[in-house]
PARO-388698 format. One line per field, with one value per residue (C-alpha): residue in three letters; x, y, z. Coordinates in nm, 3 decimals. Last residue first. Layout:
% PARO-388698
rest = c(ALA	...)
px = c(X	...)
py = c(Y	...)
pz = c(Z	...)
***
This chain:
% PARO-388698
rest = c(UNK	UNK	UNK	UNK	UNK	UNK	UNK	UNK	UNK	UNK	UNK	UNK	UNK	UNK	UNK	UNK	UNK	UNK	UNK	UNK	UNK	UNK	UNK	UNK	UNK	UNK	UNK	UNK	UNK	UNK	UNK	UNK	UNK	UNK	UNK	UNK	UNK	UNK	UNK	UNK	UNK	UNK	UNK	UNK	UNK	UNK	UNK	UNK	UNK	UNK	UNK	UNK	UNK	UNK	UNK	UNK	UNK	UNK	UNK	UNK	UNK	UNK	UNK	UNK	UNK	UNK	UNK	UNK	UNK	UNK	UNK	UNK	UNK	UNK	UNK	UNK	UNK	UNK	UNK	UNK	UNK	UNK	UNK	UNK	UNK	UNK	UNK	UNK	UNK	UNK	UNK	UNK	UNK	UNK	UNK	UNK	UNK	UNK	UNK	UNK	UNK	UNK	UNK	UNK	UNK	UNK	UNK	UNK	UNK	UNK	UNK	UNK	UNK	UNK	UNK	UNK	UNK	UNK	UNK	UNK	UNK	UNK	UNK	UNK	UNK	UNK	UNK	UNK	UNK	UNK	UNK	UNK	UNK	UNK	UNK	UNK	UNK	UNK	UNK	UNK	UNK	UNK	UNK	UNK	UNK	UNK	UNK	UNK	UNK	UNK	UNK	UNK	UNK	UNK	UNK	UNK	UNK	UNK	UNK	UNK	UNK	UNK	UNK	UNK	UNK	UNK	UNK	UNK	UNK	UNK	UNK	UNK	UNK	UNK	UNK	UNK	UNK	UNK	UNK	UNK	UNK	UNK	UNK	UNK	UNK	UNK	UNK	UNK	UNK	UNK	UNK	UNK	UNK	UNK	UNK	UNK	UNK	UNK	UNK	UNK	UNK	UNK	UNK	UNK	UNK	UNK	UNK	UNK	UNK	UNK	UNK	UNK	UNK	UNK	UNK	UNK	UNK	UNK	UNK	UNK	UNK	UNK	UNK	UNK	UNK	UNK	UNK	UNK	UNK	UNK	UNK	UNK	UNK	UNK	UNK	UNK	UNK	UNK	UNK	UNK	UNK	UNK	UNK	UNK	UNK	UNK	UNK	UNK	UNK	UNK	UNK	UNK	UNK	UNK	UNK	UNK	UNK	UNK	UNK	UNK	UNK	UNK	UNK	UNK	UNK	UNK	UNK	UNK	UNK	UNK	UNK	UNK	UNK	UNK	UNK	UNK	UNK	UNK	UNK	UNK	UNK	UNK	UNK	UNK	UNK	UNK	UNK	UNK	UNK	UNK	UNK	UNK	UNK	UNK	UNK	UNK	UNK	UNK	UNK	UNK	UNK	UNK	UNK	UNK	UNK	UNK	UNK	UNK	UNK	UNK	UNK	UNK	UNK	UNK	UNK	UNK	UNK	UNK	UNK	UNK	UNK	UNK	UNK	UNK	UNK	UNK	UNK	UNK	UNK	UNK	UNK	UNK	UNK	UNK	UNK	UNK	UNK	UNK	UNK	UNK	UNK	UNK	UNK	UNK	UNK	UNK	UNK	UNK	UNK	UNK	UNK	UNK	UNK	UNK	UNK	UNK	UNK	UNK	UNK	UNK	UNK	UNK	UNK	UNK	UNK	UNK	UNK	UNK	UNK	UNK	UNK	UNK	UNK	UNK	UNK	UNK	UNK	UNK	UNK	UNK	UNK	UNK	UNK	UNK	UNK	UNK	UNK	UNK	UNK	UNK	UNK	UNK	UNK	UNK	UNK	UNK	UNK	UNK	UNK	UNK	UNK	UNK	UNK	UNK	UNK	UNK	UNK	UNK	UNK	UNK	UNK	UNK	UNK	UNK	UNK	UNK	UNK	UNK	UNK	UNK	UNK	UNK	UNK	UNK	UNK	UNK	UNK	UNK	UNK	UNK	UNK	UNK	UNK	UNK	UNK	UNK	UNK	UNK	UNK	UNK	UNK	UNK	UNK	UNK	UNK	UNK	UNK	UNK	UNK	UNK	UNK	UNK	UNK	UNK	UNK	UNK	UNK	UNK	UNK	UNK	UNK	UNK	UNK	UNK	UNK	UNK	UNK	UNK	UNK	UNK	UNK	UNK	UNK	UNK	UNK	UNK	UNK	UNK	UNK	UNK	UNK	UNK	UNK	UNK	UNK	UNK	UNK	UNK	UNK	UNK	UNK	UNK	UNK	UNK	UNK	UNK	UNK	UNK	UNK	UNK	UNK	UNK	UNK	UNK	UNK	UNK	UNK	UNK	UNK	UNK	UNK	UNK	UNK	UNK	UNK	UNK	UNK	UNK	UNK	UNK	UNK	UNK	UNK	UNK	UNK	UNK	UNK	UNK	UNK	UNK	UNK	UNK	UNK	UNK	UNK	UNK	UNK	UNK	UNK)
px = c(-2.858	-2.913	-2.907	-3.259	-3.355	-3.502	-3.190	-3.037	-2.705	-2.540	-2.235	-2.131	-1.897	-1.823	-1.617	-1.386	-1.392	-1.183	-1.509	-1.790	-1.909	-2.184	-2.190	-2.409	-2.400	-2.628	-2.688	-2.878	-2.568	-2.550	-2.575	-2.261	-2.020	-2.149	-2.133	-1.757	-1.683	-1.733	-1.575	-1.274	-1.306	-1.215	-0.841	-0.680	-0.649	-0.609	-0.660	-1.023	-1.125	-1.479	-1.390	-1.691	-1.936	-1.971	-1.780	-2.086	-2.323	-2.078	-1.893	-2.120	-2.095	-1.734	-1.587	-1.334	-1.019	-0.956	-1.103	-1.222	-1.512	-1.549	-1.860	-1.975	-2.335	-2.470	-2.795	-2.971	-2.903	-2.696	-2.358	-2.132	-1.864	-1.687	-1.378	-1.244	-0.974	-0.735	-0.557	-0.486	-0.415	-0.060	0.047	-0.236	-0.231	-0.036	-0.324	-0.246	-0.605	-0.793	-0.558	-0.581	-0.999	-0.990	-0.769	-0.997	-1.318	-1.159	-1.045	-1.379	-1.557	-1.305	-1.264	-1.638	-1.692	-1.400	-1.553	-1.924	-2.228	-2.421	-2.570	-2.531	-2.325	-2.014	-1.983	-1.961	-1.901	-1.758	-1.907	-1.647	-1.479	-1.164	-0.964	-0.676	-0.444	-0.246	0.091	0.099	0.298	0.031	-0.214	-0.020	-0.013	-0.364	-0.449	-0.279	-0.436	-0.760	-0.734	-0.637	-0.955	-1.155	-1.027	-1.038	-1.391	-1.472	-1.443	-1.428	-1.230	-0.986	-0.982	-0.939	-0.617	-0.463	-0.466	-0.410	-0.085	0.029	-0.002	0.110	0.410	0.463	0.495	0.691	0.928	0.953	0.989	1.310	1.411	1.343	1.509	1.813	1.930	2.237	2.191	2.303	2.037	1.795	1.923	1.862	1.501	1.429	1.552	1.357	1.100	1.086	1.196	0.860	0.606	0.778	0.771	0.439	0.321	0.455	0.327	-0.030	0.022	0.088	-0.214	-0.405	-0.315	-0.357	-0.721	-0.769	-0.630	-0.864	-1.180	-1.051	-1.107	-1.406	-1.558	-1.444	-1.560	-1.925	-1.881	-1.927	-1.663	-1.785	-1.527	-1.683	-1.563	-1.588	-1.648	-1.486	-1.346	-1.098	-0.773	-0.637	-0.855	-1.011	-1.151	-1.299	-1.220	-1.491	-1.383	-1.688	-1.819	-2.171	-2.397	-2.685	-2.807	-2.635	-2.359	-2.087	-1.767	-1.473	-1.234	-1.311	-1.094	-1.154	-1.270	-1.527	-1.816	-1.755	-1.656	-1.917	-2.203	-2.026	-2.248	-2.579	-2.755	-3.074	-2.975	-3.179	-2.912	-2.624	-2.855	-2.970	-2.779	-2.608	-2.846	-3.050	-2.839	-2.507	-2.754	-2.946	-2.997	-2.983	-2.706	-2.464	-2.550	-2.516	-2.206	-2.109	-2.233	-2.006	-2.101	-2.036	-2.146	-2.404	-2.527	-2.420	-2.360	-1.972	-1.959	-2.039	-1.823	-1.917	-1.706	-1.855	-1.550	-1.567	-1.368	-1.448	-1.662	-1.381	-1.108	-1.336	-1.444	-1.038	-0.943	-1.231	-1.115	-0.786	-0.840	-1.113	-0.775	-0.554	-0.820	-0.882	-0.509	-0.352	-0.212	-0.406	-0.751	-0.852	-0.495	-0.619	-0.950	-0.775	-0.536	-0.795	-1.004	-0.678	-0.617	-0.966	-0.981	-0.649	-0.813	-1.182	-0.935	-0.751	-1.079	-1.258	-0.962	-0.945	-1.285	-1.280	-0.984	-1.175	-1.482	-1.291	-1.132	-1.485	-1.557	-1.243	-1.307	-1.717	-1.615	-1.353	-1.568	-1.835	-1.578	-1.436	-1.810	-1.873	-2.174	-2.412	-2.703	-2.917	-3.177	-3.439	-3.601	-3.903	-4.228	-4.506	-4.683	-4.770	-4.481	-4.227	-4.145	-3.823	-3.813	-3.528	-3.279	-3.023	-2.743	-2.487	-2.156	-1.910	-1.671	-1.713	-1.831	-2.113	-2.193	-2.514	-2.643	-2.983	-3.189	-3.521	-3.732	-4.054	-4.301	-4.459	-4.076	-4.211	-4.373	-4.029	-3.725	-3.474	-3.285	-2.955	-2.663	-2.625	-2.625	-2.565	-2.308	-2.414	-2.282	-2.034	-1.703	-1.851	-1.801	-2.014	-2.327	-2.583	-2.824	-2.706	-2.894	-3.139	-3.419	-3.591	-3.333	-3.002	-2.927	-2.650	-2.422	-2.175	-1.994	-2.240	-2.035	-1.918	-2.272	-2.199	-1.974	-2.187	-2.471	-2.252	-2.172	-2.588	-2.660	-2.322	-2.479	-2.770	-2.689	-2.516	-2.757	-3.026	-3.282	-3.510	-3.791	-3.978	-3.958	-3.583	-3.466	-3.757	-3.575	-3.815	-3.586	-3.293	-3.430	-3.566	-3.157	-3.039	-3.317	-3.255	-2.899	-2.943	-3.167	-2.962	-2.680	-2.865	-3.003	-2.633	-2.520	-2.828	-2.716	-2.345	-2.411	-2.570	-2.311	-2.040	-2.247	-2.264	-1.907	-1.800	-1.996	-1.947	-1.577	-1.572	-1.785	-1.551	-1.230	-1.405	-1.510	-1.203	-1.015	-1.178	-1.167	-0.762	-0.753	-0.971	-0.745	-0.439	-0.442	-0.622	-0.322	-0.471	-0.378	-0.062	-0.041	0.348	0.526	0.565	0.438	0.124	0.090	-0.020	0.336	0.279	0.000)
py = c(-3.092	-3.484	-3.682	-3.587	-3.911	-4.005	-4.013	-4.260	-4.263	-4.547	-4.567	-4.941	-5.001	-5.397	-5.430	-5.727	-6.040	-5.933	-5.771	-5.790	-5.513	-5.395	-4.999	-4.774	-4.456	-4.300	-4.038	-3.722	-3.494	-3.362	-3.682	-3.818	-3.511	-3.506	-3.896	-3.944	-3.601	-3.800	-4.089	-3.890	-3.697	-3.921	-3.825	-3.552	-3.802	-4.207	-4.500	-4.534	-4.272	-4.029	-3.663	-3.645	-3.907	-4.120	-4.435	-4.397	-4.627	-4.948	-4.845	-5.090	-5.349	-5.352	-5.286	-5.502	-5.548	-5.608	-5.811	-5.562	-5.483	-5.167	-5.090	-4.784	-4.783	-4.503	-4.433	-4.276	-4.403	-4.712	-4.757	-4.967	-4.939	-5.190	-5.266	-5.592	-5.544	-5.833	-5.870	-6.230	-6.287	-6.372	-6.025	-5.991	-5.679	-5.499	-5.213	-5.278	-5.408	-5.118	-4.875	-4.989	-5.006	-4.630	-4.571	-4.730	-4.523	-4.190	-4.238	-4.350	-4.001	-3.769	-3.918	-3.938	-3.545	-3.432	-3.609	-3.450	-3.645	-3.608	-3.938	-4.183	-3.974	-4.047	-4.380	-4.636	-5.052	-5.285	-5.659	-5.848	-5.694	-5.520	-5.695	-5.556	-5.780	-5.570	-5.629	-5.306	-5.190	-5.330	-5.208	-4.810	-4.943	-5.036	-4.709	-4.493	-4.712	-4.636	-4.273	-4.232	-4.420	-4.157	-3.838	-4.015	-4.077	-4.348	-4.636	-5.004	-4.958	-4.784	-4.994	-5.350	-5.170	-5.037	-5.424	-5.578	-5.413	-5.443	-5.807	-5.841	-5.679	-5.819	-6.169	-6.077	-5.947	-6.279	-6.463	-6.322	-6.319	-6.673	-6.756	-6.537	-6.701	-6.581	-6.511	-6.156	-6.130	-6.286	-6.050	-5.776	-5.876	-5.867	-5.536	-5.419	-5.500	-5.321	-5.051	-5.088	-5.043	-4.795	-4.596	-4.763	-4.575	-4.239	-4.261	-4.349	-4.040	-3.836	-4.014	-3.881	-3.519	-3.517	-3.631	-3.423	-3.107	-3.221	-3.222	-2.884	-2.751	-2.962	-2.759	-2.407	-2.505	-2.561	-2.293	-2.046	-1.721	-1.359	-1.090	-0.782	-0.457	-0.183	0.186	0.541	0.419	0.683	0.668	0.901	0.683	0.358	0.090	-0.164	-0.546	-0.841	-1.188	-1.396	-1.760	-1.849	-2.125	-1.953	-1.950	-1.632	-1.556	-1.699	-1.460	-1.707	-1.386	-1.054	-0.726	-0.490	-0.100	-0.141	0.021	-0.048	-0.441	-0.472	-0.308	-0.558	-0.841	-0.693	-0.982	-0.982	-0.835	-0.550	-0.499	-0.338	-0.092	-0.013	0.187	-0.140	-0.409	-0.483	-0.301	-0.551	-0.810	-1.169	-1.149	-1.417	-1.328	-1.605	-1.452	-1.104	-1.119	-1.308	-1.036	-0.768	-0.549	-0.183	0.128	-0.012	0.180	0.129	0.499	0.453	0.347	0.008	-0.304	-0.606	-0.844	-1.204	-1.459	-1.668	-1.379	-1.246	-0.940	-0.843	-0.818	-0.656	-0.401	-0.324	-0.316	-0.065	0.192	0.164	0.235	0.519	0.656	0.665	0.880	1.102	1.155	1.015	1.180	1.050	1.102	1.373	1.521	1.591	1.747	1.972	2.111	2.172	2.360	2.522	2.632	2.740	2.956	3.172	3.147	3.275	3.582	3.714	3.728	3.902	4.198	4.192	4.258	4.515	4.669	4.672	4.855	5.116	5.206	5.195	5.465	5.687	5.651	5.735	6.035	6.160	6.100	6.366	6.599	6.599	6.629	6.936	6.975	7.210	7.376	7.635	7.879	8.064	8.380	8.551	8.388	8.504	8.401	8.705	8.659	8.617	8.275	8.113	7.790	7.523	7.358	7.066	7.096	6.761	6.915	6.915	7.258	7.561	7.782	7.539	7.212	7.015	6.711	6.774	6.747	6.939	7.117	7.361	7.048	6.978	6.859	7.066	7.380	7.402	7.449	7.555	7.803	7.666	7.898	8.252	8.395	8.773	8.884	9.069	8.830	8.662	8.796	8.631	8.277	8.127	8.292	8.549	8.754	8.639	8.845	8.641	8.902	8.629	8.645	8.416	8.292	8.027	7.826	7.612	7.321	7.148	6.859	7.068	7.233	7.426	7.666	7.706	7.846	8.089	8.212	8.214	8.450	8.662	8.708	8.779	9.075	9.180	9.189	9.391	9.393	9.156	9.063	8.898	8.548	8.572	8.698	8.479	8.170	7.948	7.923	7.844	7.541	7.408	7.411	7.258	6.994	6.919	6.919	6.691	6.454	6.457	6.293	6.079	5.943	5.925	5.731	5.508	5.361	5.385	5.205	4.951	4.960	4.908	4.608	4.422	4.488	4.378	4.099	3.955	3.986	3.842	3.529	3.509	3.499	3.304	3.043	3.031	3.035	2.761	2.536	2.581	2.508	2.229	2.091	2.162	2.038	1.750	1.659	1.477	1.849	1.640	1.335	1.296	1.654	1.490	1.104	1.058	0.715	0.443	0.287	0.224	0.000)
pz = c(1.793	1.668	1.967	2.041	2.177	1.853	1.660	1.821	2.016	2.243	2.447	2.577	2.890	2.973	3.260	3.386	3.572	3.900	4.057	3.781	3.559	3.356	3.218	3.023	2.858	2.711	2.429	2.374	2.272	2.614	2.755	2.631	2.689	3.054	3.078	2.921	3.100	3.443	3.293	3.265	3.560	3.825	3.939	4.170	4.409	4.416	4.184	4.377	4.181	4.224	4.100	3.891	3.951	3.666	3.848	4.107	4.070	4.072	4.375	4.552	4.303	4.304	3.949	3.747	3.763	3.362	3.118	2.921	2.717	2.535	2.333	2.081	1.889	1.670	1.510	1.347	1.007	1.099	1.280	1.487	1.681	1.858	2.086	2.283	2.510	2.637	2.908	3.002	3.392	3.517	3.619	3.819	4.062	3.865	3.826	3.436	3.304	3.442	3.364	2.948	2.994	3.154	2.850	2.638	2.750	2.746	2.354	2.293	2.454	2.362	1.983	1.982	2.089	1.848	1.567	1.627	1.590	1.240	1.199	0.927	0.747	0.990	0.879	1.137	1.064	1.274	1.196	1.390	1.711	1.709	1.939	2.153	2.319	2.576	2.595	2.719	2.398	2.201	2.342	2.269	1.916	1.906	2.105	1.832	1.546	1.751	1.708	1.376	1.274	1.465	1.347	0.984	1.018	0.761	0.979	0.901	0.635	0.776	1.100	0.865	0.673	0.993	1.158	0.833	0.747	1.093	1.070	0.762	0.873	1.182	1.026	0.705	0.981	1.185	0.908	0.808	1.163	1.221	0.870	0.958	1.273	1.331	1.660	1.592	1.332	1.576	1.822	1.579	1.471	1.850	1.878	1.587	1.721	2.014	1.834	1.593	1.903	2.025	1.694	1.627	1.968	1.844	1.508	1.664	1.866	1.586	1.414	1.693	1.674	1.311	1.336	1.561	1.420	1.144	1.412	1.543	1.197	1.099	1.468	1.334	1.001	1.189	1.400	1.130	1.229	1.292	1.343	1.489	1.453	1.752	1.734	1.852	2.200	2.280	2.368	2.076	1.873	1.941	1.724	2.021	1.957	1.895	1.768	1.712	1.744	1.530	1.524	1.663	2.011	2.134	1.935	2.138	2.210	2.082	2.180	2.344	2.372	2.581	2.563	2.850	2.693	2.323	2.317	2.596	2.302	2.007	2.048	2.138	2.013	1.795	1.505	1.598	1.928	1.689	1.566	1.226	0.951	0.773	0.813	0.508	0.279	0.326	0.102	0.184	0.571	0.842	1.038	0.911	0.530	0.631	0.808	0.475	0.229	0.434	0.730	0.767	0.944	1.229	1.501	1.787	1.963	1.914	1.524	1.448	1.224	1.082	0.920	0.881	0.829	0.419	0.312	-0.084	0.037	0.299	-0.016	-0.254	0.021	0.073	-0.261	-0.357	-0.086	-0.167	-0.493	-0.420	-0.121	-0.463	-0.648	-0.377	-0.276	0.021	0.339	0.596	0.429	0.670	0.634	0.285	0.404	0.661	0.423	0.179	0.431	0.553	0.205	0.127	0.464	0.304	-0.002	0.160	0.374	0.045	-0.192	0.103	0.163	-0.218	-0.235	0.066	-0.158	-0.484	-0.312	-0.151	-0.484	-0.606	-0.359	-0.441	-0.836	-0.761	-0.552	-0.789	-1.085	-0.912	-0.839	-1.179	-1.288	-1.085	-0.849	-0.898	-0.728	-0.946	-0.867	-1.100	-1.179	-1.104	-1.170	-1.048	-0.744	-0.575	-0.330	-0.581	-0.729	-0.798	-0.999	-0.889	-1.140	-1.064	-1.234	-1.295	-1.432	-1.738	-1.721	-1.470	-1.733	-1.797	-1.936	-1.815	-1.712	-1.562	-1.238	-1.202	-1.011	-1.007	-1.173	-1.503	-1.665	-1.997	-1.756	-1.571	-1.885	-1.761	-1.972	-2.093	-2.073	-2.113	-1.781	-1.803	-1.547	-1.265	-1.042	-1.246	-1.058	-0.716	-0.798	-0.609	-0.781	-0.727	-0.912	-1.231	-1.502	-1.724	-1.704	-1.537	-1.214	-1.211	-0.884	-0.879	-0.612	-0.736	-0.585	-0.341	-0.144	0.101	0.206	0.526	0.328	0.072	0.333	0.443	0.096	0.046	0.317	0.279	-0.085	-0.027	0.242	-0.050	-0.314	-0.092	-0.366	-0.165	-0.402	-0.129	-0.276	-0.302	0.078	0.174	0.103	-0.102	-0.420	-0.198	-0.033	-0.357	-0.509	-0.189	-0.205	-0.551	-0.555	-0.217	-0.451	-0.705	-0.488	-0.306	-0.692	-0.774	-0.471	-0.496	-0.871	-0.758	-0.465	-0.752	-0.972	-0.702	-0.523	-0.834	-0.967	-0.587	-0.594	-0.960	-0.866	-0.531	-0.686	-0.976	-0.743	-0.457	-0.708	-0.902	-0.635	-0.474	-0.762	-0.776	-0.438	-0.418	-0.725	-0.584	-0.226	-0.387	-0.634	-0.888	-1.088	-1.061	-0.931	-1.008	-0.797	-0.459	-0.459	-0.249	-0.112	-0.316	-0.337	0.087	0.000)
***
């Protein structure tokens, strides 16, 4: 995985620093721009009626001063009104009172009064009102006028007032306030790419360092490879709820697709299996899954010490049971190698001193002897039994008879086949192998070295049922300890011992079988398990 990481300089615009900062600034950039034109036309669109408005209100204000309307002739007195009022008005440029004879009356510049105004007339019965704003040329250069009618106090018309403000002035204002307008959307543009770049930043460490396309890989591999395990993944966030579970969670759950369960809680699928896993932070091994045939792994997922989720690993029993069965069957047939090894030095001890006796027919005969023998003896268990688990087992105990000097018979007419009733290997390999080891102690207590010991074993099989024996001619049973060889810890071989006929019975009845058991003092004991199908046996 560590070749899917970012490589400086190779990904490209793939890089995701680059491409969400390259989108970004393209957004911010056309966004700030369509903004600030925006707002600037449309301050400019208020600005300019504000500003005709004042030129109106300056120019109305001045029509209706008494000093006009009375026919005032006092010029000066006029005058010192109206500079004063100039000087309060700093965004009025020009001042002007021209009278209907077309004579300036007043004006801001003081060498025109007098003069004869020969610009534009205004023009008040076309516009239907005493006011209007205009863009006009005048002595002063380009300007925007607004005109105001003066009447005297009988109503007739007697001149006119003007209010101006200079183009240059005008442009000046609008340069200065777009100015201001550029640098707040510079200001903007600067702080969103700065806030971009940590964005980015943040997303990218958010992936650990990869790049989108590399983490989608990743991403892919990683569901293809939990969709193809035979385990059930499933995995919740902190409150429970379920992120992730693959086809074969599904399938041991109960459900046909991922959909049906991802989003609910942990508890709907009717075992809160992960909710220890997320309160106490702990690992948990071979967790059973309530009643169904499932064992699971569960682990918290922590970060920085917390417990942010858990993941479940669910595992069928069933293989987990043919798993233990094959480590069995191996375990047995180790044993059984053991025993032949024994078995075989012996023999080949006596094959030496024959040797060494020079007696090469005996030895010669000797072998072929032990050879057919052991040939038939592993030949007539295999195909008696098909269970390998099983089969393994009693060539072990054969061999380990054998070393007892222990005569063990396989009884005539031994048949089992697994199929005919589904009982677990690792329960009948306990079970037998417990059975003819109790036989094997029985029949070396050394209290009669001169009796026979011999051990005869069965199995049979039909559908539904199963049938194991063990007779020995061992020490026997008294009849008062009879009823209690099942009892756990009961021995008469001393302490610390009793438990293998005690798990014979547990592991026995749990399955739905029984176990009996005859036995005479110094004669020997006959043990025989049983199974049928309707006693339950079947689970």
């Amino acid at each position: 995985m560590s070749a899917m990481k970012k490589t400086n300089g190779i990904t490209g615009l793939k890089s995701v620093h680059r491409l969400f900062f390259r989108t970004q600034l393209i957004l911010i950039v056309s966004l700030a721009m369509f903004l600030g034109i925006a707002g600037t036309l449309i301050n400019l669109h208020f600005e300019t009626e504000k500003r005709d408005q004042n030129l109106q209100n300056v120019a109305e204000t001045i029509a209706c001063s008494p000093l006009l309307t009375d026919g005032t002739d006092d010029r000066k007195v006029l005058t010192e009104y109206l500079d004063s009022l100039k000087e309060t008005l700093g965004d009025i440029d020009v001042i002007s009172v021209v009278g209907k004879d077309r004579v300036r009356v007043y004006h801001s510049n003081h060498s025109l009064i007098g003069t004869v105004y020969d610009g534009n007339l205004p023009e008040f019965d076309i516009n239907s009102k005493d006011y209007y704003t205009v863009d006009e040329t005048g002595p002063s250069g380009s300007q925007r006028r607004a005109y105001a009618a003066i009447y005297d106090g009988s109503g007739s018309y007697s001149g006119f007032v003007m209010a101006i403000m200079l183009a240059e002035n005008i442009h000046q204002e609008t340069f200065q306030m777009f100015f201001i307008f550029m640098l707040i959307t510079i200001a903007a543009m600067l702080i969103e790419l700065i806030v971009s770049g940590e964005l980015s930043g943040k997303i990218k460490r958010s992936l650990m360092g990869y790049e989108p396309d590399v983490f989608t890989a990743m991403y892919k591999m990683r569901d293809n490879i939990l969709e193809t395990l035979d385990e059930g993944i499933i995995a919740v966030d902190n409150s429970g709820v379920i992120q992730f579970a693959n086809d074969a969670a599904v399938r041991m759950l109960g459900g046909t697709g991922g959909g049906n369960i991802v989003g609910r809680r942990i508890e709907s699928i009717g075992d809160a299996v992960l909710t220890k896993a997320l309160t106490s932070g702990e690992h948990e091994m071979n967790v059973s899954l309530g009643t169904a045939d499932i064992i699971l792994d569960r682990a918290p997922v922590k970060e920085n010490g917390q417990t942010v989720g858990a993941i479940a690993v669910l595992h069928n029993r069933a293989e987990y049971t043919k798993l233990m069965e094959d480590l069995s069957g191996t375990r047995y047939l180790v044993d059984s190698m053991r025993a032949n090894n024994h078995d075989f030095t012996n023999k080949l001890h006596v094959i030496l001193g024959l040797i060494q006796m020079k007696m090469y027919d005996e030895a010669s005969a000797y072998i072929q002897n032990i050879t057919m023998v052991q040939r038939a003896t592993i030949s007539k268990v295999m195909n008696a039994i098909d269970d390998p688990a099983i089969a393994a087992l009693l060539i072990g105990k054969i061999a380990r008879a054998s070393e007892l000097n222990v005569n063990f018979i396989l009884r005539e007419g031994c048949g089992y086949s697994s199929s005919d009733m589904k009982l677990p290997s690792e329960m009948m390999v306990t079970v037998i192998g417990n059975l003819l080891d109790n036989a094997f102690e029985a029949m070396n207590d050394g209290t009669d070295y001169a009796k026979q010991k011999e051990l005869l074993f069965g199995i049979y099989s039909r559908p539904g049922a199963v049938l194991v024996t063990v007779d020995d001619t061992g020490c026997g049973i008294s009849e008062e300890n009879l009823g209690r060889v099942f009892e756990n810890g009961y021995s008469t071989k001393g302490d610390n011992r009793g438990t293998g006929l005690h798990l014979v019975k547990s592991m026995v009845s749990n399955f739905g079988g029984k176990v009996t058991v005859e036995s005479q003092e110094n004669i020997g004991s006959s043990f025989s398990v049983s199974f049928a199908s309707d006693t339950g046996a079947e689970k």
